[in-house]
C-alpha positions as CSV (number, residue, x, y, z in Angstrom):
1,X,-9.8,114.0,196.9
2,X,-10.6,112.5,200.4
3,X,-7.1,112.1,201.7
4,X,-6.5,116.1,201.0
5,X,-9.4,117.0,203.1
6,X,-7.9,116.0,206.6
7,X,-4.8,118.1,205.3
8,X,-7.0,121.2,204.3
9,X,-8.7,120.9,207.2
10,X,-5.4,120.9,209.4
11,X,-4.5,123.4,207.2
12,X,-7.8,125.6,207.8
13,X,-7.0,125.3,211.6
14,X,-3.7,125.8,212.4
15,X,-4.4,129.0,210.6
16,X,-7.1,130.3,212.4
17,X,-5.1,129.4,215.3
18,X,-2.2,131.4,214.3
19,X,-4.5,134.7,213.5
20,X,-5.5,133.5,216.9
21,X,-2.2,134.4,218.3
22,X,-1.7,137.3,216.1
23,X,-4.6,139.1,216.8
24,X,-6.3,138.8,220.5
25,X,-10.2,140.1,221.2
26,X,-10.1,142.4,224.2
27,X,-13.9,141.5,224.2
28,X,-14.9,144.5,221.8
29,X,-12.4,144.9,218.6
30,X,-9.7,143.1,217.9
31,X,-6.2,144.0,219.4
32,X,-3.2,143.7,216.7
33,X,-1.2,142.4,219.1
34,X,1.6,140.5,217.3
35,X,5.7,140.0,217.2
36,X,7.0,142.8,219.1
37,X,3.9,142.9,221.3
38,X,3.3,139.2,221.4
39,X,3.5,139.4,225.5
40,X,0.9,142.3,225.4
41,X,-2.0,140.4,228.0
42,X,-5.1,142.4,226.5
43,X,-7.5,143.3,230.2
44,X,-10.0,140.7,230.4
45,X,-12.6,143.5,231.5
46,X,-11.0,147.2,231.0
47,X,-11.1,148.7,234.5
48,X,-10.6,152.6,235.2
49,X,-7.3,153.5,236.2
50,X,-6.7,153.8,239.9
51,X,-7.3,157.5,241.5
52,X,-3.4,156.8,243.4
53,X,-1.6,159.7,242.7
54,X,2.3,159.5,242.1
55,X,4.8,163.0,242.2
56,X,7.0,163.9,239.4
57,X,10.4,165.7,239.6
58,X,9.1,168.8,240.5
59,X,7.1,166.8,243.6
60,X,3.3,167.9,241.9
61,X,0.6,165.0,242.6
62,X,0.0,163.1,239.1
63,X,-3.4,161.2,239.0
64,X,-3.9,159.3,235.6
65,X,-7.8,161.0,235.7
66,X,-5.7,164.2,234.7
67,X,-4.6,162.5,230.9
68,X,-8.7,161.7,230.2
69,X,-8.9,162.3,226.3
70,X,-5.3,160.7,225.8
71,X,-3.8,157.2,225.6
72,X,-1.4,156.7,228.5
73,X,0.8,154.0,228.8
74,X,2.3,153.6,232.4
75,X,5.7,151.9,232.7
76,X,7.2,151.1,236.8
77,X,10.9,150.5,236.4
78,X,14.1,150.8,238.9
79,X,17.1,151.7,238.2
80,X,18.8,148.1,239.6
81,X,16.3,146.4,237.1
82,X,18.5,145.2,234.6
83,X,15.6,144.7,231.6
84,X,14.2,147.7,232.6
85,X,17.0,149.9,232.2
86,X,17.6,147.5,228.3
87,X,13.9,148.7,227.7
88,X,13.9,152.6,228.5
89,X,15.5,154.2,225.2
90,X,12.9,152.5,223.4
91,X,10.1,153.8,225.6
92,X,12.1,157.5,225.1
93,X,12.1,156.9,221.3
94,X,8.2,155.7,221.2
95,X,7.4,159.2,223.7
96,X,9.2,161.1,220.6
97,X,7.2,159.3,218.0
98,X,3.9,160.1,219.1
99,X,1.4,163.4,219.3
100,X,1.6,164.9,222.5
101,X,-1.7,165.9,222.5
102,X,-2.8,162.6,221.9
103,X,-0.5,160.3,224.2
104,X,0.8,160.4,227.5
105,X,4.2,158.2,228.7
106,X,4.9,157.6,232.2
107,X,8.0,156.1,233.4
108,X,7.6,155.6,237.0
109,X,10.2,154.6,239.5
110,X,9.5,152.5,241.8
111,X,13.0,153.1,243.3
112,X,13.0,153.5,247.5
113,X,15.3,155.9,247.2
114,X,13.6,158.3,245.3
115,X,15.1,161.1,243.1
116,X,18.6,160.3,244.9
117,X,19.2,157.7,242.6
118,X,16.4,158.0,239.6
119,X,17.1,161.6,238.5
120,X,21.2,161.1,237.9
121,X,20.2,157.7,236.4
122,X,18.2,159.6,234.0
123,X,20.5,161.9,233.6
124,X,23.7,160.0,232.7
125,X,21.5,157.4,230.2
126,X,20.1,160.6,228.3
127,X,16.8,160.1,229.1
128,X,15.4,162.9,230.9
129,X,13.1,163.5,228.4
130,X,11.0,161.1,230.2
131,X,10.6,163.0,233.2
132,X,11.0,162.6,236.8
133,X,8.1,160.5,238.3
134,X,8.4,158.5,241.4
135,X,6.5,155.9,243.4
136,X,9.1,155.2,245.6
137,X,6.2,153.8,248.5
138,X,5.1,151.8,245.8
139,X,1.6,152.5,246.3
140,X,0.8,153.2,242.2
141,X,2.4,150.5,241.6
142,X,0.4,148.0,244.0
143,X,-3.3,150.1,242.9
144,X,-2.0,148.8,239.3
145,X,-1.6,145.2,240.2
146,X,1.9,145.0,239.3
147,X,4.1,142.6,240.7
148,X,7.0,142.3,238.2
149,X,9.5,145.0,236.7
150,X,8.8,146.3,234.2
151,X,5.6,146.4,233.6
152,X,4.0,148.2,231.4
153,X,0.3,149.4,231.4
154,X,-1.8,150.4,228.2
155,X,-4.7,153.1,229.2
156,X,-7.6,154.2,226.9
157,X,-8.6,157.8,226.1
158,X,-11.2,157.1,228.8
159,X,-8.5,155.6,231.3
160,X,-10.0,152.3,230.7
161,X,-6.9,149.6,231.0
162,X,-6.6,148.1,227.3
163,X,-3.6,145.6,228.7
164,X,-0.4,145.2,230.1
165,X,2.8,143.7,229.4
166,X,5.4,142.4,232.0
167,X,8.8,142.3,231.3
168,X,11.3,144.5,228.7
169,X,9.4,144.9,225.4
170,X,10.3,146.7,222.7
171,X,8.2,149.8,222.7
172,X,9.8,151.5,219.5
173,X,8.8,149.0,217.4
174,X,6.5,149.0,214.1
175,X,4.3,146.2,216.3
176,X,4.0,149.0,219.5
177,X,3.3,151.9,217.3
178,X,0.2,149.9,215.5
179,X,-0.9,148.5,218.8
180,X,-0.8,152.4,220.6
181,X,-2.1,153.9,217.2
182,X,-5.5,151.3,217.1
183,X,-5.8,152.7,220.6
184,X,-5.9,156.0,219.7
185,X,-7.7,155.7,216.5
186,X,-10.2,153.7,218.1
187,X,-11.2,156.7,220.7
188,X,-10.5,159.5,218.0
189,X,-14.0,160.5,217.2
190,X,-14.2,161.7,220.7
């Protein structure tokens, strides 16, 4: 009985440190953040959304306070990014998945040139349903903290960051819909 209690007790641990990996604390619930979403970085301590506006394609201002009562997810691309452009049908897909009333995608480009070479990009990939929405200073993107495209940024219904994820991911997946839906679910009583 006393040589299987090291082995149960391995056994006990490198379980609880693989619910560990499956499931990360973002200091209030628990985050099911897990295979698809395994790069997901929960925020440490959930800071407002910056007040840096960015324009869409019809050049209106666009200030993240606007979506309060939604879940937002922010994702700066380019159109020479080669893991962005691999990552945008899925991000298209996850927009058509969700309530609009509830959820709020923003694909920004973070192209210098602007429209000029976003819009036809959009265009000719069949993803215009994404909408126009540039940051072509890059000043959303620097108010966010990011440094690497993509990067994508998970708001709360109180534009609280839940997390971010840097690099392609892929957002139509069972694992993104349950991390966006906890998100939701957890502001819904609202």
């Amino acid at each position: 009985m006393r040589k299987w209690l090291p082995i149960s007790v391995g056994l006990v641990a490198a379980l609880a440190i693989a619910a560990g990996l499956l499931w990360r604390d973002d200091g209030k619930t628990s985050l099911p953040v897990r295979g698809a979403m395994a790069k997901f970085v929960p925020a440490e301590k959930p800071q407002s959304a910056p007040d840096t506006a960015w324009r869409d394609g019809d050049g209106a201002e666009r200030r993240m306070a606007d979506y309060r009562g939604r879940v937002v997810l922010v994702n700066f691309w380019a159109t020479w990014c080669a893991p962005c452009i691999r990552e945008m049908p899925a991000l298209a897909r996850l927009q058509a998945e969700l309530p609009v009333a509830e959820f709020a995608l923003f694909a920004i480009s973070v192209d210098l040139e602007g429209r000029k070479v976003a819009e036809p990009f959009l265009q000719q990939n069949n993803l215009a349903t994404l909408g126009l929405h540039l940051d072509n200073r890059g000043s959303v993107a620097r108010a966010m903290g990011v440094t690497v495209m993509p990067t994508s940024i998970l708001y709360d219904r109180d534009g609280r960051e839940v997390g971010r994820l840097a690099g392609a991911a892929e957002w139509d997946s069972a694992d993104a819909l349950a991390l966006i839906r906890f998100v939701m679910d957890r502001g819904a009583g609202r």
